[in-house]
DSSP file (Angstrom, degrees, kcal/mol; ACC not computed):
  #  RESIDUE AA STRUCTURE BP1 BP2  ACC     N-H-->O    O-->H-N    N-H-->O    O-->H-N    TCO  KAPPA ALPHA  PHI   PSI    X-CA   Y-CA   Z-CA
    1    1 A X              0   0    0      0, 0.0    61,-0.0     0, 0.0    60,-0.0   0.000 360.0 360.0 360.0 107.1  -12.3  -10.3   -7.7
    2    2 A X        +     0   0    0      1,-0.2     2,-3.7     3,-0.0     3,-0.1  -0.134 360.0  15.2 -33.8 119.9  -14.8  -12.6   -8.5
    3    3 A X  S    S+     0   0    0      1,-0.2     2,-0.5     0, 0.0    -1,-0.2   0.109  89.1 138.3  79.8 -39.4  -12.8  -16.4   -8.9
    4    4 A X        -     0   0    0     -2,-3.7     2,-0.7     1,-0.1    -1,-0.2  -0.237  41.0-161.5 -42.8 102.8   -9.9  -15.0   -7.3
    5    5 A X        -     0   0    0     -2,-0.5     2,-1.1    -3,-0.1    -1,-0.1  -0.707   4.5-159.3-103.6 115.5   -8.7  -17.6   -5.0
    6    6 A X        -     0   0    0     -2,-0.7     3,-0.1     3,-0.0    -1,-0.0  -0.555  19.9-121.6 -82.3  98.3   -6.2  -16.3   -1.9
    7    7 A X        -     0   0    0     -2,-1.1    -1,-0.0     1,-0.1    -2,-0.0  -0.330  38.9 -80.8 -75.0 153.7   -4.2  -18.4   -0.3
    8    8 A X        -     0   0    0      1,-0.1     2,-0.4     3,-0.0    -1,-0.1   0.266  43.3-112.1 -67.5 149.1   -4.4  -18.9    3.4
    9    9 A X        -     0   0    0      1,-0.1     5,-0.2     2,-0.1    -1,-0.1  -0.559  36.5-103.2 -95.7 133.6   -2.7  -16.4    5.9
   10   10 A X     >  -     0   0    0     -2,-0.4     4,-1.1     1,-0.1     3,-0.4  -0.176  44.1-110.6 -45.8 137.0    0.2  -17.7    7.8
   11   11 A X  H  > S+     0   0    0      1,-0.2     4,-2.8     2,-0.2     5,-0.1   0.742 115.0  49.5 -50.8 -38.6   -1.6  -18.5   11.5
   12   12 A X  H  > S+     0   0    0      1,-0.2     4,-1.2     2,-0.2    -1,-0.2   0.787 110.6  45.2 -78.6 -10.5    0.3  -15.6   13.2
   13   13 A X  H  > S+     0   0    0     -3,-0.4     4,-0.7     2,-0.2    -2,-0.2   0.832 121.0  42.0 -87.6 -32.8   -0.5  -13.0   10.7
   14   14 A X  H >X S+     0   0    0     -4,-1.1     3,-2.1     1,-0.2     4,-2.1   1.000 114.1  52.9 -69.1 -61.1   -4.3  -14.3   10.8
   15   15 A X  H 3X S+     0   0    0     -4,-2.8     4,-2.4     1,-0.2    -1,-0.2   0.760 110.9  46.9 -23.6 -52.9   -4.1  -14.7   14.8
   16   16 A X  H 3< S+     0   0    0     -4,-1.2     4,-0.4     2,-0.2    -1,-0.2   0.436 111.4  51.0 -84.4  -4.1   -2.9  -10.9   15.1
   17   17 A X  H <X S+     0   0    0     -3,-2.1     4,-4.4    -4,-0.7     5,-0.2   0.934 113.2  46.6 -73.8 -68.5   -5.7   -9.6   12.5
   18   18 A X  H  X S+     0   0    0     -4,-2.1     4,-1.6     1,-0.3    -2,-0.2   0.882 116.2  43.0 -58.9 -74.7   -8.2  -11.5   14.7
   19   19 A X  H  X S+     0   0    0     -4,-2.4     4,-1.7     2,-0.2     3,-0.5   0.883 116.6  46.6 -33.5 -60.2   -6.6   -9.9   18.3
   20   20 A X  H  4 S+     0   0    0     -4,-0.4    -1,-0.2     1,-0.3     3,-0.2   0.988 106.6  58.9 -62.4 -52.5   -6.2   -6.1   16.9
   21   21 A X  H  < S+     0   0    0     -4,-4.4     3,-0.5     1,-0.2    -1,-0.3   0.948 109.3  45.8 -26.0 -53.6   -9.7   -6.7   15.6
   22   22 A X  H  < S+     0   0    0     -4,-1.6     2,-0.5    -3,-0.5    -2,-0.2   0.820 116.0  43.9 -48.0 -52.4  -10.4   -7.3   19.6
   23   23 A X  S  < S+     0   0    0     -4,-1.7    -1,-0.3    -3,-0.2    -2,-0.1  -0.692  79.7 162.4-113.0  58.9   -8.6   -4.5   20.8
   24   24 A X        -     0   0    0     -2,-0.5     2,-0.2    -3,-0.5     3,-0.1  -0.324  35.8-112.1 -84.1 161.2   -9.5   -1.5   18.7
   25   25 A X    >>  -     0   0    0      1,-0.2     4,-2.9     0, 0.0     3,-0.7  -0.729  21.5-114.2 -88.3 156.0   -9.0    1.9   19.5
   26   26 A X  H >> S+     0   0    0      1,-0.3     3,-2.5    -2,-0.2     4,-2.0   0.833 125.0  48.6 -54.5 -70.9  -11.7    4.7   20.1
   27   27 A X  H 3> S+     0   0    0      1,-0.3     4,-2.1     2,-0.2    -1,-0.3   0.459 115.1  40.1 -27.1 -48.1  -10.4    6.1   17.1
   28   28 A X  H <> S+     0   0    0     -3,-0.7     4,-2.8     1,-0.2    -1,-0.3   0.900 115.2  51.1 -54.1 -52.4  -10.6    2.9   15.2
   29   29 A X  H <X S+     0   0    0     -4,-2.9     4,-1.5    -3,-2.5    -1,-0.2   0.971 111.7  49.5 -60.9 -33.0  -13.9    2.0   16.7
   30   30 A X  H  < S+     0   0    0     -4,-2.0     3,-0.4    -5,-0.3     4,-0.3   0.976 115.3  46.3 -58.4 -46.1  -15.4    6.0   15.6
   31   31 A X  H >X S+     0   0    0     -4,-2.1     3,-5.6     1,-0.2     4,-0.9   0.985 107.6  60.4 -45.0 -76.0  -14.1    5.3   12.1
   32   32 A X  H 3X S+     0   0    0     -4,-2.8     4,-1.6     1,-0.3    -1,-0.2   0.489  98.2  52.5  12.4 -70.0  -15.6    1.8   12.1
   33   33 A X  H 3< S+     0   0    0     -4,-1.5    -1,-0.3    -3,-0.4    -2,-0.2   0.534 109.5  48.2 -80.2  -7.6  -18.9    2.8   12.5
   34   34 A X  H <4>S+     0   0    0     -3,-5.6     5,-0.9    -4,-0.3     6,-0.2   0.837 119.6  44.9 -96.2 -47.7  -18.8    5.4    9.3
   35   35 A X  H  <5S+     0   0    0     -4,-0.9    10,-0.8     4,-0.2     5,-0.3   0.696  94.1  82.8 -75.3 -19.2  -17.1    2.5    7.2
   36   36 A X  T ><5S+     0   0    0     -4,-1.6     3,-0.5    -5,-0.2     6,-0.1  -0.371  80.8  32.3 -81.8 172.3  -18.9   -0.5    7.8
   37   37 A X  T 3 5S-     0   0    0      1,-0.2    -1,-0.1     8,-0.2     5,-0.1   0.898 127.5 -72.8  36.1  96.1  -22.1   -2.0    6.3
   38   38 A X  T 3 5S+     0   0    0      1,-0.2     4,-0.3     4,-0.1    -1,-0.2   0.174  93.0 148.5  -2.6  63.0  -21.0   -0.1    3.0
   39   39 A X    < < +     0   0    0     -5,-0.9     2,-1.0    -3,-0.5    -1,-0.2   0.632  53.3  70.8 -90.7 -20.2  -22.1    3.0    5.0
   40   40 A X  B >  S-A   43   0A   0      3,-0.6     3,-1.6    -5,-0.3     5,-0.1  -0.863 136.1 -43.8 -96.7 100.3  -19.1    5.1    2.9
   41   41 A X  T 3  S-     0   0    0     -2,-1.0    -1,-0.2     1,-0.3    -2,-0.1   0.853 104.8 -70.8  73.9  34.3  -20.2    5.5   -0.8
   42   42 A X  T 3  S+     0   0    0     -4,-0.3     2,-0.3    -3,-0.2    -1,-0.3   0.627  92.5 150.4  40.0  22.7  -21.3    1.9   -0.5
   43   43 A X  B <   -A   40   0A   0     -3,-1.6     2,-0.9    -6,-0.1    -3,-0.6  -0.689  51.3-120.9 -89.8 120.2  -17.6    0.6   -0.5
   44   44 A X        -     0   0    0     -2,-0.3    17,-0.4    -6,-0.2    -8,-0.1  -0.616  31.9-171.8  -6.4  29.3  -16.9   -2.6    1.4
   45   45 A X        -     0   0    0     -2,-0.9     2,-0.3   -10,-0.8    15,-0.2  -0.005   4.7-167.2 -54.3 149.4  -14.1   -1.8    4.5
   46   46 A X  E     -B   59   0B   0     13,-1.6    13,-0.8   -10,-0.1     2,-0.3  -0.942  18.8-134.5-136.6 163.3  -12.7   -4.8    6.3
   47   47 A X  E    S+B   58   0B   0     -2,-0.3    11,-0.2    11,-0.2    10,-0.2  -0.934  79.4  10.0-127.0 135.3  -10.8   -3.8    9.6
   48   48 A X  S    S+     0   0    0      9,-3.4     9,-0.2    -2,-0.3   -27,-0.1   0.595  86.1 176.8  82.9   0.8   -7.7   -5.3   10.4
   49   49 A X        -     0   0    0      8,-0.9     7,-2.4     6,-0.2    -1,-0.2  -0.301  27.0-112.9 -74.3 148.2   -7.0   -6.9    7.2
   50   50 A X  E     +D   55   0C   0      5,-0.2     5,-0.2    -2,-0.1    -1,-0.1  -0.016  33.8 163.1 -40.1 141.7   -4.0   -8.8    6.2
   51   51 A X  E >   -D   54   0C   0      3,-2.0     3,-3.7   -38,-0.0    -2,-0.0  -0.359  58.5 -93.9-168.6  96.0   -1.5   -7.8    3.5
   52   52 A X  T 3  S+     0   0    0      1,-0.4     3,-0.0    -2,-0.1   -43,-0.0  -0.200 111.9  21.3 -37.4 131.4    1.5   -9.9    4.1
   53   53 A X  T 3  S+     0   0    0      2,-0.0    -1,-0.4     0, 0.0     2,-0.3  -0.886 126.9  45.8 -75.1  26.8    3.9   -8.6    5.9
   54   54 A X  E <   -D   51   0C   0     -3,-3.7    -3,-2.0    28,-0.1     2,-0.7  -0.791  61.2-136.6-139.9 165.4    1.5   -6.2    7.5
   55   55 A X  E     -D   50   0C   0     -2,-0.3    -5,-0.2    -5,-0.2     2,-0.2  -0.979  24.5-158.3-108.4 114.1   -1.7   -5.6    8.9
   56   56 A X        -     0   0    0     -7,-2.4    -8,-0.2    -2,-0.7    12,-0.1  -0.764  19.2-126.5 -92.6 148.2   -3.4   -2.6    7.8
   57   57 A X  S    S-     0   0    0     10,-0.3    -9,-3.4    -2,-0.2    -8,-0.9   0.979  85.5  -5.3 -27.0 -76.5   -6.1   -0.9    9.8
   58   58 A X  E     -BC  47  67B   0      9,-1.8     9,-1.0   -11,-0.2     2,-0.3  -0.658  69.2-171.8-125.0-177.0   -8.9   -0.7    7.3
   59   59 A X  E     -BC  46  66B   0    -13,-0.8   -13,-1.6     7,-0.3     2,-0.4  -0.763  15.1-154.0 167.3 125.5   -8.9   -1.7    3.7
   60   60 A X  E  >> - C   0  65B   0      5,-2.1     5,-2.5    -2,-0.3     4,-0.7  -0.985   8.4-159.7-130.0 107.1  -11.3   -1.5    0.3
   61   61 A X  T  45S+     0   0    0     -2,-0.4    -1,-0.1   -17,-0.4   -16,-0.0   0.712  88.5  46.4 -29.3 -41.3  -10.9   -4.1   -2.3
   62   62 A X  T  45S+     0   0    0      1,-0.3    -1,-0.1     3,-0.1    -2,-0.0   0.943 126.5  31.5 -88.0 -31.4  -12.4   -2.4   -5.2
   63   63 A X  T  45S-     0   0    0      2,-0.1    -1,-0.3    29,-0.0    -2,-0.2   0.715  96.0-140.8 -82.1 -18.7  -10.6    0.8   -4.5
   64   64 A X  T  <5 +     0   0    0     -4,-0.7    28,-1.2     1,-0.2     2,-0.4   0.961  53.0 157.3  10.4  97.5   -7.2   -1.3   -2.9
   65   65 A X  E   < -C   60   0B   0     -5,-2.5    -5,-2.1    26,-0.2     2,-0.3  -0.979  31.4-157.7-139.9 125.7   -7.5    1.8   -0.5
   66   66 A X  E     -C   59   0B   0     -2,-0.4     2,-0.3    26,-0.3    -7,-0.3  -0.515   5.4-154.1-104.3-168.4   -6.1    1.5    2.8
   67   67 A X  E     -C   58   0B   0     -9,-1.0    -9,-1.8    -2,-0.3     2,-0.4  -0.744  13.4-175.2-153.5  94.1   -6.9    3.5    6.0
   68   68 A X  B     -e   95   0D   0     26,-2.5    28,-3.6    -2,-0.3     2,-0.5  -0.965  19.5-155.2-100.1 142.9   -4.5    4.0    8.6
   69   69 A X        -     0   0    0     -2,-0.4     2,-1.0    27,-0.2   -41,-0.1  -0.887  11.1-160.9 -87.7 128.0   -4.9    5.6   11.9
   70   70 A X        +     0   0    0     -2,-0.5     2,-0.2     2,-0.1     6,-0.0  -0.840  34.9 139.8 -95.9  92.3   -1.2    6.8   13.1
   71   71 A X  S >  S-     0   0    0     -2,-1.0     3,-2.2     1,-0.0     2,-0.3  -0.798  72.2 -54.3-126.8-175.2   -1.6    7.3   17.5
   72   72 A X  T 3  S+     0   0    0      1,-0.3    -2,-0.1    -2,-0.2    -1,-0.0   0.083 125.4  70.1 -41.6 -12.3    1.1    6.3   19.7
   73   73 A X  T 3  S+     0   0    0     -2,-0.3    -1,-0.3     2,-0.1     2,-0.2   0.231  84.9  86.0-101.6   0.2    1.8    3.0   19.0
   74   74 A X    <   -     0   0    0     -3,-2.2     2,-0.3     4,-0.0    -4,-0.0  -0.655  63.6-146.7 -97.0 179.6    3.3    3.9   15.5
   75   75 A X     >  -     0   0    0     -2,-0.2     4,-1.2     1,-0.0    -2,-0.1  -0.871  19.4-131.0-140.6 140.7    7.0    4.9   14.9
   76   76 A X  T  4 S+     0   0    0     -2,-0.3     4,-0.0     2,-0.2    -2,-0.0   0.409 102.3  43.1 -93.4 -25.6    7.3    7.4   12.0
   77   77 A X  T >> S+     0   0    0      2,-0.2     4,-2.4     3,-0.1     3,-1.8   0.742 111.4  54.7-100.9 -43.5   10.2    5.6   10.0
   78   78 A X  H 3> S+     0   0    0      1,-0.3     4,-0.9     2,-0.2     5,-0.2   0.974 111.1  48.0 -57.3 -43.5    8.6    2.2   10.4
   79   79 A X  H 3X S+     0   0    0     -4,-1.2     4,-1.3     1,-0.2    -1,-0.3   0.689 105.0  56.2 -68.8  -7.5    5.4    3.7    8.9
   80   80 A X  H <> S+     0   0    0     -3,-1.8     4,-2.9     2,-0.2    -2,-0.2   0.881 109.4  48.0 -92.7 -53.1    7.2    5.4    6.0
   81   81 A X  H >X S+     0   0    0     -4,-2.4     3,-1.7     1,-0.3     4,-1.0   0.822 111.1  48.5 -64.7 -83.3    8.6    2.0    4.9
   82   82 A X  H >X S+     0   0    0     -4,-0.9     4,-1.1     1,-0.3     3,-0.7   0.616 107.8  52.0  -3.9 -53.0    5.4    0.1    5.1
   83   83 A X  H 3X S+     0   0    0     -4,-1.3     4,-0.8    -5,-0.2    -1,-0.3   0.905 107.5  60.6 -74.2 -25.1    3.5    2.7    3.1
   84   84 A X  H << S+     0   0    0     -4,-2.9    -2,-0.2    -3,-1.7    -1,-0.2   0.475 111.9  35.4 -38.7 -20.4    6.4    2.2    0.5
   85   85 A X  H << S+     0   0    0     -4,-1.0    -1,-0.2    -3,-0.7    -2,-0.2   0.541 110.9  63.3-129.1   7.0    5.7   -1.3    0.1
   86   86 A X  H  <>S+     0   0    0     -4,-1.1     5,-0.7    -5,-0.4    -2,-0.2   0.608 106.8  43.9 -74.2  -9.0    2.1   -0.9    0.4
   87   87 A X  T ><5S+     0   0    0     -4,-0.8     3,-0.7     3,-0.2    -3,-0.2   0.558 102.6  62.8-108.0  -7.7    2.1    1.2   -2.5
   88   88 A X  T 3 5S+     0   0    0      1,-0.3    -2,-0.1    -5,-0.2    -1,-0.1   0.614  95.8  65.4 -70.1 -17.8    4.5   -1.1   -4.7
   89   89 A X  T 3 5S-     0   0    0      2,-0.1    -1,-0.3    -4,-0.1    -2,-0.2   0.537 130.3-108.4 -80.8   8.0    1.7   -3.3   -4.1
   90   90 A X  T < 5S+     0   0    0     -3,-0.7     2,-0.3     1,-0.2    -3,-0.2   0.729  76.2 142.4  77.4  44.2   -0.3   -0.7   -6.3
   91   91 A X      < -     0   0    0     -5,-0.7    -1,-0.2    -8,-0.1     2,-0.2  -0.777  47.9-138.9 -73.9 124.2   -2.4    0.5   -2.7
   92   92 A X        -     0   0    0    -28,-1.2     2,-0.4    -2,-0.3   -26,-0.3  -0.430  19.6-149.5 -86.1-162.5   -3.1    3.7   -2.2
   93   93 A X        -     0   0    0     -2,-0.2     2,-0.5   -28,-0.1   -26,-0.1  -0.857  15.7-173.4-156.8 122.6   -2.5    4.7    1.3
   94   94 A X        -     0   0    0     -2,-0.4   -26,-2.5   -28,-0.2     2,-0.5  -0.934  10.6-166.9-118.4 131.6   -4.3    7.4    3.7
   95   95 A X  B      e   68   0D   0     -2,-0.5   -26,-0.2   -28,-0.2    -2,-0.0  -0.945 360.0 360.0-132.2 111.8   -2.8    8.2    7.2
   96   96 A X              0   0    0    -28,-3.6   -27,-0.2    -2,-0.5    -1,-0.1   0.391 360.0 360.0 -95.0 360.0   -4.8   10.1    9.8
């Protein structure tokens, strides 16, 4: 949104964007390469992005589409509530 001004992400939420960036997963990193440089349908991804309280994998502005990858390090109930208040933010939400 053009003029939209965000205010700034609490240091630990920003910190743990920055680190997960760091530490990707193959998966993450295979996706990656299809979604970045507005390689998908010319769509914008950012990886790792904020949405207070959570970190989403991937993410599209124009679409507010998210992308998560689900491997071992999610928990099945934790993810259900999270995509429940990611979509009360009007998100859609895709889980591979």
């Amino acid at each position: 949104m053009p003029g939209h001004i965000k205010p700034p992400l609490p240091t630990r939420t920003r910190d743990q964007s920055r680190d997960l960036r760091q530490a990707k997963t193959e998966a993450e990193q295979k996706l990656w390469y299809y979604l970045r440089g507005r390689r998908l349908g010319g769509y914008k991804f950012r990886r790792q992005h904020s949405v207070p309280p959570y970190v989403v994998d991937f993410y599209c502005d124009v679409k507010r589409l998210v992308v998560e990858l689900d491997g071992s390090q999610h928990n099945a109930q934790v993810d259900v509530k999270r995509t429940r208040y990611l979509e009360s933010q009007g998100l859609e939400v895709l889980r591979f």
